[in-house]
C-alpha positions in Angstrom: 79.5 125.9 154.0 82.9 126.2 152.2 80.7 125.7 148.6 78.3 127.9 149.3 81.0 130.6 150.3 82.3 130.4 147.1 79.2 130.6 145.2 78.5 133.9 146.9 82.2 135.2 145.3 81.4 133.9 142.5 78.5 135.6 141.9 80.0 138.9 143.7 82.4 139.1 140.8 80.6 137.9 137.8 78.5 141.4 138.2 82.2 142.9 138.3 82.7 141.7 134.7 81.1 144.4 132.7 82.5 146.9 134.4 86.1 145.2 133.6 87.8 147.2 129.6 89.1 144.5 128.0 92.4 144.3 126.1 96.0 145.0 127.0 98.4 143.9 129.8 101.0 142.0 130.3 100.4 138.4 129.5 100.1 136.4 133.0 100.4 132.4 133.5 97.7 130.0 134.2 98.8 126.7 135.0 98.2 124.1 137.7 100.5 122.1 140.4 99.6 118.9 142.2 98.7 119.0 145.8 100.0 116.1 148.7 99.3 112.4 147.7 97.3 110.5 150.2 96.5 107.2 150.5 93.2 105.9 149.7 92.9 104.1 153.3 93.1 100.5 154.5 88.8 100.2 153.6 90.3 100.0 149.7 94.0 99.0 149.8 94.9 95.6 151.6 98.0 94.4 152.6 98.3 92.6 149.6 99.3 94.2 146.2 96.7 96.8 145.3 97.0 98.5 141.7 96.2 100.1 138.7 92.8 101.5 139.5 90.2 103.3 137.1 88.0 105.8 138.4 83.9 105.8 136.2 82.7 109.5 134.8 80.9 110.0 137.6 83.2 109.4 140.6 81.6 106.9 142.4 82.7 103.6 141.3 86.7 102.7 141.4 88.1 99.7 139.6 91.4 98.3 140.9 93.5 94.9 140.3 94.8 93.3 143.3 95.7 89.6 144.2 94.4 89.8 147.9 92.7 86.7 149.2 89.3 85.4 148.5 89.8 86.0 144.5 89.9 83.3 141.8 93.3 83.4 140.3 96.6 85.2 141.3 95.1 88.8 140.0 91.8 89.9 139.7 89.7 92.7 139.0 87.4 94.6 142.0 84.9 97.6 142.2 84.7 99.9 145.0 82.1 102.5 145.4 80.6 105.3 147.0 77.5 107.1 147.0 79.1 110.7 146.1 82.1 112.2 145.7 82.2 113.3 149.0 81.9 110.1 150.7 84.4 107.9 151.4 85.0 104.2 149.4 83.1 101.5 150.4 85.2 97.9 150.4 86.6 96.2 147.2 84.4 93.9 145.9 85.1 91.0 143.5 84.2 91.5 139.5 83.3 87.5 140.0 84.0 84.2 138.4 82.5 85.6 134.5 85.4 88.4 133.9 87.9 87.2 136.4 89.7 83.1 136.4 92.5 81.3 138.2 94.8 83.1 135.4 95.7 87.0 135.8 93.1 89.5 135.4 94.1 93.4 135.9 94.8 96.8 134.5 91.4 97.1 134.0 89.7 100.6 132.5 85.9 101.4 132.2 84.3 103.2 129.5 82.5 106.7 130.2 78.9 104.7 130.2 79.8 102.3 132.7 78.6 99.3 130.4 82.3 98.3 129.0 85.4 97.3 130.6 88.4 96.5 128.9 91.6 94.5 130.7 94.3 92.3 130.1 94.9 88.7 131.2 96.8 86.0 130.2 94.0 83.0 130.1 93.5 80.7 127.3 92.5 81.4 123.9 94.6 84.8 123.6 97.5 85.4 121.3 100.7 86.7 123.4 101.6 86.4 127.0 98.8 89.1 127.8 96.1 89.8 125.7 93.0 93.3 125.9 90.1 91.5 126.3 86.5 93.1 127.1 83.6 92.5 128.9 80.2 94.5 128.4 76.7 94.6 130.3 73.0 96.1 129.3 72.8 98.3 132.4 75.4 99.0 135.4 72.7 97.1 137.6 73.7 93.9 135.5 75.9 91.5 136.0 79.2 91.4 133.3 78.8 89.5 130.1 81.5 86.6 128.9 84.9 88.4 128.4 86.2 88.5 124.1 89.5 89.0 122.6 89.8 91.9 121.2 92.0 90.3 118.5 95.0 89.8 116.7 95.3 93.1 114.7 95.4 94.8 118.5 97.2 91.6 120.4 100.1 90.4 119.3 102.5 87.6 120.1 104.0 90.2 122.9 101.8 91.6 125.4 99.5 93.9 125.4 98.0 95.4 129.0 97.6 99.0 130.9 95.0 100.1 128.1 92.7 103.7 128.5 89.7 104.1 126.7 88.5 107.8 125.4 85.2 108.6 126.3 83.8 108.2 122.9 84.8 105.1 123.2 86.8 105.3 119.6 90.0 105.0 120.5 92.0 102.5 122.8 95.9 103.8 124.2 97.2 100.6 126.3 101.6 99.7 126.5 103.1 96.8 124.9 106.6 96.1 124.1 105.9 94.6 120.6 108.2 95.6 117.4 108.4 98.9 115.9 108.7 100.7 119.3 111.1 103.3 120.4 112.5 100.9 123.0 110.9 98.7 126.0 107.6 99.3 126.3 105.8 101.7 124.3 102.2 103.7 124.4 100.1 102.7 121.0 96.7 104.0 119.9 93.9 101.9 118.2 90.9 103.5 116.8 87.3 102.8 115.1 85.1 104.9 113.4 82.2 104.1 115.5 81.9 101.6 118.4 79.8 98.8 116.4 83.4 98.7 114.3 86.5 96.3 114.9 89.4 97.8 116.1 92.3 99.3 113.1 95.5 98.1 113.9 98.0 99.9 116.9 99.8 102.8 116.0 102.6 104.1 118.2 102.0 107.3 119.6 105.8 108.2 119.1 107.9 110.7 120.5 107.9 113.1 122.6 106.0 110.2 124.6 107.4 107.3 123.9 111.5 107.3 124.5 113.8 104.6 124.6 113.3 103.6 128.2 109.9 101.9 129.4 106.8 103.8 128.7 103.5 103.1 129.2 100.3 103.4 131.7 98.1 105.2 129.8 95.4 107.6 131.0 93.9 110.8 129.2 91.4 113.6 130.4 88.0 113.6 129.4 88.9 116.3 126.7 91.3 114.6 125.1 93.9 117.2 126.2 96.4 115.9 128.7 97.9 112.7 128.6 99.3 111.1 131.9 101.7 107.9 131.2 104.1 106.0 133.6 108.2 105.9 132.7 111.5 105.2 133.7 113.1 107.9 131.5 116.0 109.7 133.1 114.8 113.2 134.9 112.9 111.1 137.3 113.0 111.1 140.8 113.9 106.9 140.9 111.9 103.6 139.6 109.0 105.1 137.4 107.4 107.9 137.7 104.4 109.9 136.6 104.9 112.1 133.4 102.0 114.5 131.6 102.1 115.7 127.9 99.3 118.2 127.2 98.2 119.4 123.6 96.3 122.4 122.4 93.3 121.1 120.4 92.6 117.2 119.9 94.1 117.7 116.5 97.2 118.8 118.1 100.7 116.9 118.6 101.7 116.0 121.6 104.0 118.3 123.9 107.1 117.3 125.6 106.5 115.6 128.4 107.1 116.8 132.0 107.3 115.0 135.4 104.5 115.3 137.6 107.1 117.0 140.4 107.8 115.3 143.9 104.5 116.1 145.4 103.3 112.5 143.8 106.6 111.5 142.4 109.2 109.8 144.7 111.9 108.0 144.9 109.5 104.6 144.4 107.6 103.3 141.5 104.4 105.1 140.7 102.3 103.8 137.9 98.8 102.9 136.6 97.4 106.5 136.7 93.9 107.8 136.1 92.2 110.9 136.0 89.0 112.0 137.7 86.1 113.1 134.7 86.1 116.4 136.1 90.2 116.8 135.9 90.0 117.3 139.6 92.1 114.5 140.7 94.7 112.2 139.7 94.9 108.4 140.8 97.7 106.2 140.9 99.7 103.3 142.8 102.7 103.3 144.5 105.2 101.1 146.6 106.1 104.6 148.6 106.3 104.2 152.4 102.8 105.3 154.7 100.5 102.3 152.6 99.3 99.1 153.8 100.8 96.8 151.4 103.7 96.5 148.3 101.6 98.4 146.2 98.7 101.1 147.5 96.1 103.4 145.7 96.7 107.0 146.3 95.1 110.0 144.8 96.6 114.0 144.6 94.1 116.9 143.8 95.0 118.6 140.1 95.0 122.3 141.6 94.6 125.5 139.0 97.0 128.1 139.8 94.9 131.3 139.4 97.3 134.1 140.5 97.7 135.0 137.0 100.0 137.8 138.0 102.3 135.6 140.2 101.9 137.7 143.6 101.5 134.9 145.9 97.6 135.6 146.3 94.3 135.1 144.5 92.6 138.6 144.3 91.1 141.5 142.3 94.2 141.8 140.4 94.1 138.5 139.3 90.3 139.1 138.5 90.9 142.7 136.0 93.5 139.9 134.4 91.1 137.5 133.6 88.5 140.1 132.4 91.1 141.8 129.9 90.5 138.5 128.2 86.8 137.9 128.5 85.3 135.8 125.7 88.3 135.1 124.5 90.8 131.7 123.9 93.5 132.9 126.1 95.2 129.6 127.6 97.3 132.4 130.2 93.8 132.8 132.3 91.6 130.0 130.9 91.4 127.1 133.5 88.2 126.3 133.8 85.8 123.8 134.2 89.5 122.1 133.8 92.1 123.0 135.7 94.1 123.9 132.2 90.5 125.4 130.5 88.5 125.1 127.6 89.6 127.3 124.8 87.4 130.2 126.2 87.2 132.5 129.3 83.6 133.0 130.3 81.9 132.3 133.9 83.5 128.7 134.1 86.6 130.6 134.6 85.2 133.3 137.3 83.7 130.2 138.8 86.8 128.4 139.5 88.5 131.9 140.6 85.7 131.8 143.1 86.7 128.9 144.4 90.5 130.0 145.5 89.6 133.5 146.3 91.7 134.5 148.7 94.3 131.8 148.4 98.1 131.5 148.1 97.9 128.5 145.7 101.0 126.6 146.2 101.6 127.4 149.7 103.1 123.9 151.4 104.4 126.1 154.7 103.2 128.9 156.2 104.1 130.0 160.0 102.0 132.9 160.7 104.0 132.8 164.5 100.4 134.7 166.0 100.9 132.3 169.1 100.3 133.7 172.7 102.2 131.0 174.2 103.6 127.4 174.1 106.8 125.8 172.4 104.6 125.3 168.9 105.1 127.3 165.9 101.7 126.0 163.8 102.0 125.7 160.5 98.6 126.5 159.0 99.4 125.6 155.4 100.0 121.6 156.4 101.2 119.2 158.7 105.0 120.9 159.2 104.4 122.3 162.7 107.8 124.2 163.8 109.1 123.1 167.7 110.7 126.7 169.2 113.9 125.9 171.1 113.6 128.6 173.5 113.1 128.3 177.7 110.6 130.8 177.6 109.2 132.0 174.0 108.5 135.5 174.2 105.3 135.2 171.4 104.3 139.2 170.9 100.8 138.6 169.9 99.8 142.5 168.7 103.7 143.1 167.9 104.0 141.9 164.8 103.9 142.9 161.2 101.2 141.0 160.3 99.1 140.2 164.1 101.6 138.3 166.2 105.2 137.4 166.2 108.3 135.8 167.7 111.0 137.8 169.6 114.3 135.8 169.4 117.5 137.2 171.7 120.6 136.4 169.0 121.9 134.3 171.4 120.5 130.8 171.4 116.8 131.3 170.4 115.2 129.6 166.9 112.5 127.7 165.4 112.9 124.1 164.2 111.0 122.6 161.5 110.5 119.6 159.7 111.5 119.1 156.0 109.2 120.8 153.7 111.2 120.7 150.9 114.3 119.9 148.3 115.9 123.3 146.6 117.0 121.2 144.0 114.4 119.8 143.0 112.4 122.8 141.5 111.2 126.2 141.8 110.3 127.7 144.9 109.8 130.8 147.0 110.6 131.6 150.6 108.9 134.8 152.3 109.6 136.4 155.8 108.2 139.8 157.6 111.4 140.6 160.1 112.2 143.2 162.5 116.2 143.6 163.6 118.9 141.2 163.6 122.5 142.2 163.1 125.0 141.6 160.3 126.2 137.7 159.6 122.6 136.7 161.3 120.3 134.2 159.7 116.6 134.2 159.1 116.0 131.0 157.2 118.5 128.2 157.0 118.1 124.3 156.0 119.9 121.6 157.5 121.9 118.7 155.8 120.1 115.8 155.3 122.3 114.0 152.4 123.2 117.5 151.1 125.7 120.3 152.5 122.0 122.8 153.7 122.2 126.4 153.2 121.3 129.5 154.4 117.8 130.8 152.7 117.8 134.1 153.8 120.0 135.7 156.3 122.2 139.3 156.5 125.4 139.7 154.9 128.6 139.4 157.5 130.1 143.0 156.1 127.2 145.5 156.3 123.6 144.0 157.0 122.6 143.4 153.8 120.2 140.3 152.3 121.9 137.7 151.4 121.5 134.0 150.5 123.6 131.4 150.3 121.9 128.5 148.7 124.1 128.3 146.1 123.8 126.3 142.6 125.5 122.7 142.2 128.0 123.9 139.7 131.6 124.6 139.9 131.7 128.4 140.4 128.3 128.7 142.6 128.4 131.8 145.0 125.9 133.5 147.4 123.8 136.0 146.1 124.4 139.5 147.9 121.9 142.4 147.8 122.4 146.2 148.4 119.6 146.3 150.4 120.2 146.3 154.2 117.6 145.1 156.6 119.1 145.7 160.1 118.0 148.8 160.6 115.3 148.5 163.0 112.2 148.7 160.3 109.7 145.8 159.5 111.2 144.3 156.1 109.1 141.7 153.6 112.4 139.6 152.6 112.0 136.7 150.2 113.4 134.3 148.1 112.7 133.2 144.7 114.2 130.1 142.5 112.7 129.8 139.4 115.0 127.0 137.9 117.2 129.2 136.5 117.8 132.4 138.3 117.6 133.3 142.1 116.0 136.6 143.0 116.1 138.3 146.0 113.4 140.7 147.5 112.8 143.6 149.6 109.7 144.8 150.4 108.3 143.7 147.2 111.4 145.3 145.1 114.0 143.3 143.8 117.3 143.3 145.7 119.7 141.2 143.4 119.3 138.6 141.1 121.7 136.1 139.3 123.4 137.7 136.1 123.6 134.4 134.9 121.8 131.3 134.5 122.6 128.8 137.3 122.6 125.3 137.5 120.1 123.5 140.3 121.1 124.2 144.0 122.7 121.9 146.1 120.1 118.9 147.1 119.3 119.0 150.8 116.5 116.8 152.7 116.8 117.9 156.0 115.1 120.2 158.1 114.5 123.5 158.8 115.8 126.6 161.0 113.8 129.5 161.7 116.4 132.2 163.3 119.2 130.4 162.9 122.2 128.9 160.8 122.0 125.4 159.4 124.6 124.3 162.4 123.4 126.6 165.0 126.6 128.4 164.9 127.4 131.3 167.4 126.7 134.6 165.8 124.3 133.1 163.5 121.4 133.5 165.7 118.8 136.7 164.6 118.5 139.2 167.3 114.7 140.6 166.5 111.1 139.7 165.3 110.3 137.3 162.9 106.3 137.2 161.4 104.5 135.1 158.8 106.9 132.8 157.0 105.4 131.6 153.9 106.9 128.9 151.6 105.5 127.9 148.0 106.7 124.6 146.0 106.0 127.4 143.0 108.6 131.4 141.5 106.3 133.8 143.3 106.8 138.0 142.9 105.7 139.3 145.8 
């Protein structure tokens, strides 16, 4: 039902395209975020280690390394598969005793056709410690043909392992730590002109991907245009993490690599990724907590941001800015059928808008506080439902700005959530409809954790006025102060924005204040939230008024 929704958009607005003048504007940004990581489930992942996985074109078969029991050596290669890509993964099955031996077999990748798979082990008759070698069949209904080499102009006396094959099936990226690297492990590329050719020898890809730290992991889109790699280069989150360097065209250079952000990176190891045909979805493994062994599969979803104009919602506005570009290779609104385009807006693009009509892409908390009763503030966004510490919640279910919302008394009434997120870890936006409150109150306020918390949003102490005190890391960081005064009885939209550099503070969609200078990353904090009150419950701190639909995006939003 959800698809067939969207098709009926999507054919609402391709008949508004004509009607759309093209040209002019502002430009906008297209771009796309990473949604939760979720484990692929104990039918796939053992409680053994479970790794390095590679996903077929057409979704439905999955090859992993593991060394769980009933295998032939210490690692070996398994298949799992599915009947479509909306069904879950059948069990892991064994490769068998023609690709996989009592030595190490893993790191496995599968060509476009199905028929080739390519993997490193470290059985006889190879030339370092791990060798690529490949294995072929006539049909995927036949069993694998006797693995080969491929060789000592790609092998080498060091090893040679985590390879990704391009759908062409002309070039080869895999990680090796063999001389004439940057430092550690390094990504390097093979090619042939055609696929009845030997391999040429390895060329480093260089920098910006390769550093001096460990890099490796390879795994590129179908279109050749983003490049996903594993390293332990500083900016990380701890251990390795997931990194992404897109390019243009093919016959681009590599860009500088950025970190895939805390919704799949954590403070473990993540490595081996691979990404779905369709750009859709990113696979990796990780030792983070919530798996079933030392290492797990997971998998994020690859979401396109499509509120070109940055209002927190995909709608018309967003449309009339992807039409002032129609038929053109504008990158700002292009995201289609891949979440970062094609080099051309045209229906793949109104397609995918279709899809997120209607959205707030980005949204990881939103407490629309419509309850009628109960101590449960739902959050509709995720999993981060909010607990109200009140003895008898007064939920005002045609009172509030937007339907319901929450009366709290200023005395000892709030909201408390769980974590949701890290200010210093990267942009984000807090929103809040409120009604009252009196000066020095607080509307949004994060506790500790390992940090000092802060208030979000709350009222200036002198006269009323938005404030917040989340205040940079560096020496002279300060609360940002608006004019604007929001006790004065009247429904406000207040808000938030950090954008890396700069806070911003909004009032009914205006801007209040904003840093005059660049600041350095907020304080970190990992602990909870506080809806209505300061971080420590302090006296005087609690709001005296409504509170309606809190919304909070892991993303700079303008309201």
């Amino acid at each position: 039902m959800k698809w067939l929704n969207g098709y009926r958009i999507r054919l609402v607005l391709f008949g508004f395209v004509a009607a759309i003048v093209l040209g002019g504007g502002n430009r906008a940004n297209a771009d796309f975020i990473f949604g939760k990581a979720t484990n692929l489930g104990p039918v796939v992942n053992t409680s053994a280690v479970d790794q390095t996985l590679n996903i077929t074109a057409d979704g439905l078969s999955l090859y992993l390394s593991s060394d769980r029991p009933g295998g032939f050596g210490s690692y070996d290669l398994y298949v799992a598969t599915r009947e479509s890509t909306d069904d879950d993964w059948g069990p892991a099955v064994n490769l068998g005793p023609t690709v996989n031996t009592p030595s190490f077999e893993g790191h496995g990748c599968i060509s476009a056709d199905g028929l080739t798979v390519y993997f490193c082990s470290n059985r006889p008759g190879g030339f370092g410690s791990y060798d690529l070698w490949v294995a072929t069949r006539q049909t995927t209904e036949d069993d694998w043909g006797t693995p080969v080499n491929l060789g000592p102009t790609v092998n080498s006396s060091t090893y040679a392992m985590e390879s990704s094959i391009s759908p062409d099936g002309l070039t080869l990226w895999f990680e090796s730590p063999r001389p004439g690297g940057l430092g550690g492990a390094d990504v390097w590329m093979t090619t042939r002109p055609t696929i009845s050719d030997p391999w040429g020898p390895p060329v480093n890809l260089g920098p910006p991907v390769n550093s001096a730290f460990d890099d490796g992991d390879p795994s590129i889109s179908d279109d050749g245009r983003i490049f996903f790699f594993t390293s332990g280069r500083p900016g990380g989150y701890g251990g390795y993490d997931l990194w992404v360097s897109t390019r243009k065209t093919t016959d681009d250079q590599w860009g500088t690599p950025v970190n895939l952000g805390r919704s799949v990176n954590q403070t473990y190891n993540e490595l081996g990724s691979n990404i779905s045909a369709d750009g859709r979805t990113l696979y990796f493994n990780s030792n983070r907590p919530g798996g079933y062994g030392s290492y797990d599969l997971w998998q994020a979803p690859i979401i396109p941001i499509i509120d070109f104009n940055g209002d927190g919602i995909v709608d018309l506005k967003d449309f009339s800015k992807l039409g002032q570009y129609w038929g053109q290779n504008e990158s700002s609104v292009d995201m289609g059928p891949m979440p970062w385009g094609d080099g051309r807006v045209d229906i793949q693009d109104v397609a995918v808008l279709g899809e997120y009509w209607l959205t707030y892409p980005g949204t990881v908390a939103h407490w629309k506080l419509d309850e009628t009763e109960g101590f449960i503030a739902h959050d509709s966004a995720g999993d981060r439902d909010g607990f109200v510490l009140i003895q008898n919640p007064l939920w005002r279910p045609t009172g509030g700005r937007i339907a319901g919302a929450l009366e709290l008394d200023g005395i000892d009434d709030s909201v408390s959530a769980p974590f949701v997120l890290n200010p210093a870890e990267g942009a984000f936006s807090v929103f809040a409809w409120i009604k009252g409150g009196s000066p020095g109150q607080v509307i949004i306020s994060q506790t500790g954790g390992t940090g000092t918390g802060a208030t979000w949003l709350g009222t200036s102490l002198s006269d009323g006025t938005l404030m917040s005190a989340l205040v940079s890391s560096g020496r002279f960081g300060s609360p940002l102060v608006s004019n604007a005064v929001i006790t004065d009885a009247q429904w406000h939209h207040v808000g938030l924005v950090w954008d890396g550099s700069y806070r911003t503070l909004y009032v009914d969609e205006i801007e209040a204040a904003k840093d005059a200078q660049p600041q350095s990353q907020p304080i970190s904090a990992n602990g909870g939230l506080y809806i209505g009150t300061g971080k420590g419950r302090e006296a005087g701190s609690f709001w005296s008024g409504l509170i309606d639909d809190i919304k909070i995006y892991e993303r700079a939003v303008r309201p």
